[in-house]
N, C-alpha and C positions, 0 to 999 in steps of 0.2 A: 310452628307446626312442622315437624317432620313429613318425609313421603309416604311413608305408610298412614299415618293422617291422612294428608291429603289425600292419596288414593281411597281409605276407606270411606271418607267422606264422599267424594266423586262415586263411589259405588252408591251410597245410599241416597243420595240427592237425584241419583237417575231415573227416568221414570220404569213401572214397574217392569215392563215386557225387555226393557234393555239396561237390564244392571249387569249382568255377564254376557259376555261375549261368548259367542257359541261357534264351535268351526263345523261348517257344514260339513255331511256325512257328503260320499262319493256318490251322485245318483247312479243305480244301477243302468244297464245299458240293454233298452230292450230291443229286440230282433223278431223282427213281424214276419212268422211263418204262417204257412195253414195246418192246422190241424191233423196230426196224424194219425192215420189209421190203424185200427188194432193188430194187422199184421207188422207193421210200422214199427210200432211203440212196441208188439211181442219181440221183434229181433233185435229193436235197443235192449231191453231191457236184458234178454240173452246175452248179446254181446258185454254186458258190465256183468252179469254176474257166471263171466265163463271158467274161474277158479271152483267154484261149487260144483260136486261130487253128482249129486242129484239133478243140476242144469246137464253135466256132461252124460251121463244117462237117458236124458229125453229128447238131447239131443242126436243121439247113437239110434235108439231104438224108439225112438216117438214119444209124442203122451201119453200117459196114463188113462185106460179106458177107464171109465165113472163105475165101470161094475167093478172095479178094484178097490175103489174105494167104498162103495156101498157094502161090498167083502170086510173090507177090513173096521168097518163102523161096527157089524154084526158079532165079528170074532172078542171086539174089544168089549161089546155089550153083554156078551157070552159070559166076558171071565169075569166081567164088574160084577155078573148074577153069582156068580159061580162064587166068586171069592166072599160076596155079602151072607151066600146061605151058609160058607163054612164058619164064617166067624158067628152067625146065630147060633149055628150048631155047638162052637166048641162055647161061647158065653151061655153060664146061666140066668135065666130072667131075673131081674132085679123085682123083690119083693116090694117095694116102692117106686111108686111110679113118679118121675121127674114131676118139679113142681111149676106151675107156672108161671112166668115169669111177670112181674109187677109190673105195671103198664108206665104209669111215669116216674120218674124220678125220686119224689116227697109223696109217692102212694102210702096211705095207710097201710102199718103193717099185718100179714096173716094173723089170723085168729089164731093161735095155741089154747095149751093147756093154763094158760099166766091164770086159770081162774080160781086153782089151790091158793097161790102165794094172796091172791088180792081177797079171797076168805078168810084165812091167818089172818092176815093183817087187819083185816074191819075186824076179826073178833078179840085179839088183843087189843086193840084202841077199846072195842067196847067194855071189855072186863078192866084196863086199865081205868076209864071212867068209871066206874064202879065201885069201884076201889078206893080210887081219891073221893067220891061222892061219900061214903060209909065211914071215910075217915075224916073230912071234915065235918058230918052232923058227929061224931061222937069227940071231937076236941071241940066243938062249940056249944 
């Protein structure tokens, strides 16, 4: 037996929980503070993100009052109206209205017109019997 035999053997002879050997990960290292406060955690968080354009701003001239932002929700909802009535304006109504859509996967399909092609078809099958019927009583 070679070593790699033996090794591979030694692996699978082992019981199940310790066939490979595992190196343990580093346990983290925890540090038992008290919980900080939301002014706390506000001026951490300032302090990491002091490169950003928009922290150096509110930190010059304060927060952002909430009517600013309720301004600017209003202005956006203005032009979302503004931009939906021009594009109805400049599209014409579609003479067809969208169809809707088939609920599952293997749904039976819509009802059309298939009701031409499947009257052709019975009435050729019929006249073909016909046919052959009128031609076998007169060779027999």
């Amino acid at each position: 037996m070679t070593a790699v035999d033996t090794r591979v053997r030694s692996v699978l002879d082992a019981p199940h929980g310790a066939r490979f050997t595992r190196t343990p990960a580093p346990t983290p290292r925890r540090v038992a503070t008290a919980p900080e406060t939301f002014e706390e955690r506000e001026q951490r968080l300032l302090r990491q993100m002091a490169g950003n354009p928009r922290v150096a701003h509110r930190l010059r001239n304060g927060a952002v009052p909430e009517w600013m932002a309720v301004d600017r929700d209003r202005r956006e909802q203005a032009e979302r109206k503004a931009r939906q009535a021009k594009r109805w304006e400049s599209e014409p109504d579609d003479p067809f209205p969208p169809r809707k859509p088939r609920g599952r996967h293997r749904a039976p399909r819509w009802w059309r017109s298939d009701w031409a092609a499947s009257t052709l078809t019975f009435g050729m099958a019929l006249a073909a019997g016909m046919v052959v019927s009128h031609v076998t009583a007169l060779l027999m």
